[in-house]
C-alpha positions as CSV (number, residue, x, y, z in Angstrom):
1,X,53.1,104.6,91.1
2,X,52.3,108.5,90.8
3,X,48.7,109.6,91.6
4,X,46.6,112.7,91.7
5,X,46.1,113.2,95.2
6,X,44.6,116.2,97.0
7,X,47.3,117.3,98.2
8,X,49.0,117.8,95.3
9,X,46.3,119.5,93.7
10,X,46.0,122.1,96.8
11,X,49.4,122.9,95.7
12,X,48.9,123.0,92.0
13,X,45.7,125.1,92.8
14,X,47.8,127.6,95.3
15,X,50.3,127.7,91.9
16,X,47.8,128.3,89.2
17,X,49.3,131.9,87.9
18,X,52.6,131.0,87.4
19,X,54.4,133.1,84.3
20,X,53.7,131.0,81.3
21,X,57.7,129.8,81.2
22,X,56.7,127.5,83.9
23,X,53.9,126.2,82.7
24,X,53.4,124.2,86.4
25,X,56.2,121.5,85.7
26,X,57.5,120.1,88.8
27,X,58.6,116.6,89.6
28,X,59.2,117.5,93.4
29,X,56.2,118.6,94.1
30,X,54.0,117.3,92.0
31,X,54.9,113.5,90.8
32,X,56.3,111.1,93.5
33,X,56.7,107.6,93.2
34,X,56.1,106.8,97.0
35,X,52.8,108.5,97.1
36,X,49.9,105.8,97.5
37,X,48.2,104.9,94.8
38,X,45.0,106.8,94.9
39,X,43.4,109.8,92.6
40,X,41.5,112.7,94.0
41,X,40.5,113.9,89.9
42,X,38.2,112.6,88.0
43,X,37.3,113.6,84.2
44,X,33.6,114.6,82.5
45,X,33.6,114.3,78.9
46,X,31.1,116.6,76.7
47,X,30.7,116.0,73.1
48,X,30.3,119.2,70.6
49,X,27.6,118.7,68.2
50,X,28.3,117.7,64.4
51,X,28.3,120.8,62.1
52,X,26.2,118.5,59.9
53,X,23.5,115.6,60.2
54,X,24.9,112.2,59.8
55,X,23.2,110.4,56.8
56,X,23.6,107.2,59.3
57,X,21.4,108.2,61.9
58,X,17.9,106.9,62.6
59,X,14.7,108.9,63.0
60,X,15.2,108.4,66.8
61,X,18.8,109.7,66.8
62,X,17.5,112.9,64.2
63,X,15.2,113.7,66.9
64,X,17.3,113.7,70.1
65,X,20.1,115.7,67.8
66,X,17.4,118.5,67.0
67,X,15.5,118.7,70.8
68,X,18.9,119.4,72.1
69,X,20.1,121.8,69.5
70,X,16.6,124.0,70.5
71,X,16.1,123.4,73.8
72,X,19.7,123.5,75.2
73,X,21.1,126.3,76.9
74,X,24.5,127.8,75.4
75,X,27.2,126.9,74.3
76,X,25.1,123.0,73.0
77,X,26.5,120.2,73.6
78,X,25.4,116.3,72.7
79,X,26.2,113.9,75.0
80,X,28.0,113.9,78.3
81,X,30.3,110.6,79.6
82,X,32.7,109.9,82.3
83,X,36.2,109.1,82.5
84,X,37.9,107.2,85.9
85,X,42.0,107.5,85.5
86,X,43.5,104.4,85.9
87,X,45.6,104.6,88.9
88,X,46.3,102.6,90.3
89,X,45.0,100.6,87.6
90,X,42.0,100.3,85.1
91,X,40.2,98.5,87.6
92,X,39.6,95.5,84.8
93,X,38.7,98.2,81.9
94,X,36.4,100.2,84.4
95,X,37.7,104.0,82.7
96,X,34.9,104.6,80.0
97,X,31.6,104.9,82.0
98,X,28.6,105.7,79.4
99,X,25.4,105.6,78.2
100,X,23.5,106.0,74.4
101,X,21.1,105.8,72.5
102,X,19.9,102.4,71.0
103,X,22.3,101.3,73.6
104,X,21.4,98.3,76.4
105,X,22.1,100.8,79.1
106,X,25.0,102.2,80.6
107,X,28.3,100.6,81.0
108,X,31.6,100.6,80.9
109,X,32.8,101.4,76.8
110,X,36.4,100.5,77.0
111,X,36.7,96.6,77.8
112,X,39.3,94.5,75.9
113,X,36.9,93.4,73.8
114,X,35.7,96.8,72.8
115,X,38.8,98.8,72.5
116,X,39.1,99.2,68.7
117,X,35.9,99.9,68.5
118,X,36.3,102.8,70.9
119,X,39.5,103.9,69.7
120,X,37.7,104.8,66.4
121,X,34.4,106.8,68.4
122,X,36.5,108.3,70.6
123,X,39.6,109.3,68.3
124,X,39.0,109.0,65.0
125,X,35.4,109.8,64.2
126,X,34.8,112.1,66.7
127,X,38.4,113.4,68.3
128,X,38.3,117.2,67.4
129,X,34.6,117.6,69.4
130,X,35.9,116.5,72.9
131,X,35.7,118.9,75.8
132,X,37.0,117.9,78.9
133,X,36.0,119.0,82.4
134,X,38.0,117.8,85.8
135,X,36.1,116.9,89.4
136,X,37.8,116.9,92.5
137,X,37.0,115.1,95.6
138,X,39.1,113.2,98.0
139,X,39.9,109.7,96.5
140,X,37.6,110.3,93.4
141,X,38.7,107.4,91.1
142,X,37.5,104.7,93.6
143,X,34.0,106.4,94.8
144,X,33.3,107.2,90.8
145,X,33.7,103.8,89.7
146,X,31.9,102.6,92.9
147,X,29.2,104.6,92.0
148,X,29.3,103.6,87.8
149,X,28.9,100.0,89.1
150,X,25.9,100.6,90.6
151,X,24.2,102.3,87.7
152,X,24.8,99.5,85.0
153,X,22.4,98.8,82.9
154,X,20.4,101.8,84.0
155,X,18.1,101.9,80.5
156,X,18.2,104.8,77.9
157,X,15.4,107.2,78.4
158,X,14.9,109.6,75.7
159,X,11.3,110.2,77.2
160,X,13.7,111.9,80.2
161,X,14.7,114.8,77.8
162,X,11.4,117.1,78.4
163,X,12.0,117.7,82.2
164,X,15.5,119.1,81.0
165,X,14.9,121.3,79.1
166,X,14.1,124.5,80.5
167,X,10.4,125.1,80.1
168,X,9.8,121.6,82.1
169,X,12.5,121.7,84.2
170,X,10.6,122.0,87.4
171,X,8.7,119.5,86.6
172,X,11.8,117.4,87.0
173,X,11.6,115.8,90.6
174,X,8.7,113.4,89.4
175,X,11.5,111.3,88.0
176,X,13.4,108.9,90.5
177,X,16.9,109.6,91.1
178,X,18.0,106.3,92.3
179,X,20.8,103.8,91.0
180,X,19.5,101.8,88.3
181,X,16.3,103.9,87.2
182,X,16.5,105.3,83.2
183,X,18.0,108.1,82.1
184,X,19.6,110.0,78.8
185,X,23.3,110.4,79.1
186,X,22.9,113.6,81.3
187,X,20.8,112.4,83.4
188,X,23.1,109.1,84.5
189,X,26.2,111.1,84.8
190,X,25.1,114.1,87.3
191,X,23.4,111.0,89.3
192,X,26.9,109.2,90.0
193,X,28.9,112.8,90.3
194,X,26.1,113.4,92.8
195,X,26.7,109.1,94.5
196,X,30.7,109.9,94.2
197,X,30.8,112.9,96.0
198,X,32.1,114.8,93.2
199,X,28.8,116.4,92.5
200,X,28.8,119.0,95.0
201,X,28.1,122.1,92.6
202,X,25.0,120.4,91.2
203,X,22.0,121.5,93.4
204,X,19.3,119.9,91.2
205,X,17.5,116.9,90.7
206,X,19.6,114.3,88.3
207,X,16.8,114.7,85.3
208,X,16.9,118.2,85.4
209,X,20.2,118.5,83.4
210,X,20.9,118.0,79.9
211,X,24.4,118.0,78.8
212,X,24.6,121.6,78.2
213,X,23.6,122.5,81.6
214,X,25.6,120.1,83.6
215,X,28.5,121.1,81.4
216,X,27.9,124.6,82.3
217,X,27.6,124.1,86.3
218,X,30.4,122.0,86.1
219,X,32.6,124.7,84.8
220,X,31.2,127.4,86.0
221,X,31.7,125.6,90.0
222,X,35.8,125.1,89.1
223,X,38.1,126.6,91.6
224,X,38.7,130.3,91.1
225,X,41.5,132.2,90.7
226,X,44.0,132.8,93.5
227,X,45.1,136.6,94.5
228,X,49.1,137.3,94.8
229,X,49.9,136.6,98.1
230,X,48.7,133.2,97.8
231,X,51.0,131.9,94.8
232,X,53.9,130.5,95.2
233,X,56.6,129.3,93.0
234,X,57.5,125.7,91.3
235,X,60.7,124.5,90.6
236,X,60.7,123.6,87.4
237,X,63.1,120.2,87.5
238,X,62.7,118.9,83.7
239,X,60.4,121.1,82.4
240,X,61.2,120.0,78.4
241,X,59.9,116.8,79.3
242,X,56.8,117.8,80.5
243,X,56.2,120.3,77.3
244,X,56.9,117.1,75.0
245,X,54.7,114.8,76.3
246,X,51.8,117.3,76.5
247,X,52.7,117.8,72.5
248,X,52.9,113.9,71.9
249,X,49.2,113.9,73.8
250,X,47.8,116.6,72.2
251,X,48.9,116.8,68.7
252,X,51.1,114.0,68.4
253,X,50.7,111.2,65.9
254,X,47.9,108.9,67.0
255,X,50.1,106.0,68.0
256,X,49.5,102.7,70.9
257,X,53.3,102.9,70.4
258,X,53.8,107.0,71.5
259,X,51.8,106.9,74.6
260,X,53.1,103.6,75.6
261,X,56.8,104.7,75.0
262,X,55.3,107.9,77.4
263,X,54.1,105.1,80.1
264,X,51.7,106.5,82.8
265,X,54.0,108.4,85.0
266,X,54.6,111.1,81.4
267,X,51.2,110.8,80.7
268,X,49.8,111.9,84.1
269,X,52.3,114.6,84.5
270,X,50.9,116.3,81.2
271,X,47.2,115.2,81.8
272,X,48.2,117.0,85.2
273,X,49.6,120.5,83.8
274,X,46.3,120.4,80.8
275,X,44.1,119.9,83.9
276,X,45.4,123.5,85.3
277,X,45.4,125.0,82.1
278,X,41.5,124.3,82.3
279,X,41.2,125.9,85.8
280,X,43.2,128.2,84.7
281,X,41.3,129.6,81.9
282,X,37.7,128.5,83.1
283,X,36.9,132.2,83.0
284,X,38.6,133.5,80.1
285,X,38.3,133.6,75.9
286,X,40.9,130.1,75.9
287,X,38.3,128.0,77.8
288,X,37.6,126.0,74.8
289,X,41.1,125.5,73.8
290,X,42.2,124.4,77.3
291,X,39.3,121.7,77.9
292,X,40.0,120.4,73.6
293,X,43.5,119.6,74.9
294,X,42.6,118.0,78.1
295,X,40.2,116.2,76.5
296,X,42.6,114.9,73.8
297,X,45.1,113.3,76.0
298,X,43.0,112.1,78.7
299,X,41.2,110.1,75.6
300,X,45.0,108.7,74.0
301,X,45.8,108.3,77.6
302,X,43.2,106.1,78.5
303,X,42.6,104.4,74.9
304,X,46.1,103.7,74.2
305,X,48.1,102.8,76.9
306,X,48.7,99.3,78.1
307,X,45.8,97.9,80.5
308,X,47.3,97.4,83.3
């Protein structure tokens, strides 16, 4: 079983200016089978808003589109979700932890029995407005869906919006933080960052973020670049491999049968290198780009492959 473990990703961090050719492909150091099956990454999903209104919304869902387009800091974003890899396994469909509007509350999205359904939200109807942020913390997939559990069925709360937006923001304490209490999408995913240890940059009460700003904090808190003397290099052992799964993840047909052919082992070395690129580039004009693409295979990773 390959992992994401923390020691790997001390050496990927120590690596993260390597000349493009290399691109941070390495089967030594990177994958190995004998490494226990444990993952010290953890993915936050941010939704772009539409360009324009969908004629199926409701008066409810009009409303929550427009108070976040005015009242969220830059750049806007929608909605906010988390993503658990499944290694060493989906943890019986525990990967998709969200909550919505008109929904029951927050739960897990990607059971069995809801899998085409996410396959078109996820892929189809909404696939080109991912972005995709990483969290690191020792042993992160376990403590994050640990924490999810113990916020299901936490209710919707649109009435939550005011105290995050930023003239009411300091008014945002009053709320309860606590597992199970409402909350809009924001809202429920900074409190488990915060229960999983993986919410170390996020100083603030739970209510007081919106999706913009917890996006914002999330990125703006990922590691920084390294100087020269702390890089080292990579040996690059089957580099073409790595390059072709990354293109079968990214812009590859939309196919059960391509990222099953991949199997996990592909998929997490390319879902690896994408997570880098996002480090990489957190500061720079290709930001964007870099999260688009993580966010893209993580999604066919986790929608696709077999549940194991």
């Amino acid at each position: 079983m390959v992992t994401l473990q923390s020691k790997e990703l001390k050496n990927l961090l120590r690596n993260q200016q390597l000349p493009k050719q290399q691109e941070h492909c390495n089967s030594n150091n990177i994958v190995d089978s004998s490494l226990k099956p444990t993952c010290d990454v953890g993915f936050v999903l941010f939704l772009e808003p539409t360009e324009k209104d969908d004629p199926n919304w409701t008066n409810m869902e009009y409303i929550a589109d427009r108070v976040i387009r005015t009242f969220s800091p830059r750049p806007t974003m929608s909605h906010v979700e988390l993503v658990v890899p499944p290694i060493p396994d989906s943890g019986g469909g525990r990967v998709h932890f969200a909550t919505y509007l008109g929904a029951e509350g927050a739960d897990w999205q990607n059971r069995l029995d809801r899998r085409s359904e996410g396959i078109d939200f996820y892929l189809i109807s909404n696939g080109s407005r991912w972005r995709c942020i990483p969290v690191f913390a020792p042993n992160v997939a376990e403590s994050l869906r640990n924490a999810c559990d113990s916020n299901i069925h936490s209710p919707y709360s649109l009435s939550m919006y005011p105290t995050s937006a930023r003239p009411l923001r300091h008014f945002a304490w009053i709320w309860s933080d606590t597992p199970k209490h409402m909350g809009h999408c924001a809202t429920i995913t900074s409190r488990v960052l915060k229960q999983a240890g993986a919410g170390y940059a996020l100083s603030r009460p739970s209510p007081w973020y919106c999706p913009s700003s917890l996006y914002s904090e999330l990125k703006n808190s990922l590691p920084k670049r390294l100087d020269e003397r702390e890089r080292a290099s990579l040996d690059t052992t089957d580099l073409e491999s790595c390059l072709e799964a990354i293109e079968l993840l990214v812009r590859g047909q939309l196919s059960v049968e391509v990222v099953r052919n991949l199997g996990d082992s592909r998929c997490i070395d390319a879902i690896r290198v994408l997570t880098m690129r996002v480090v990489e580039t957190s500061t720079t004009e290709n930001h964007r780009i870099a999260q688009k693409e993580l966010a893209s295979a993580v999604l066919r990773w986790v929608l696709l492959r077999s549940d194991t």
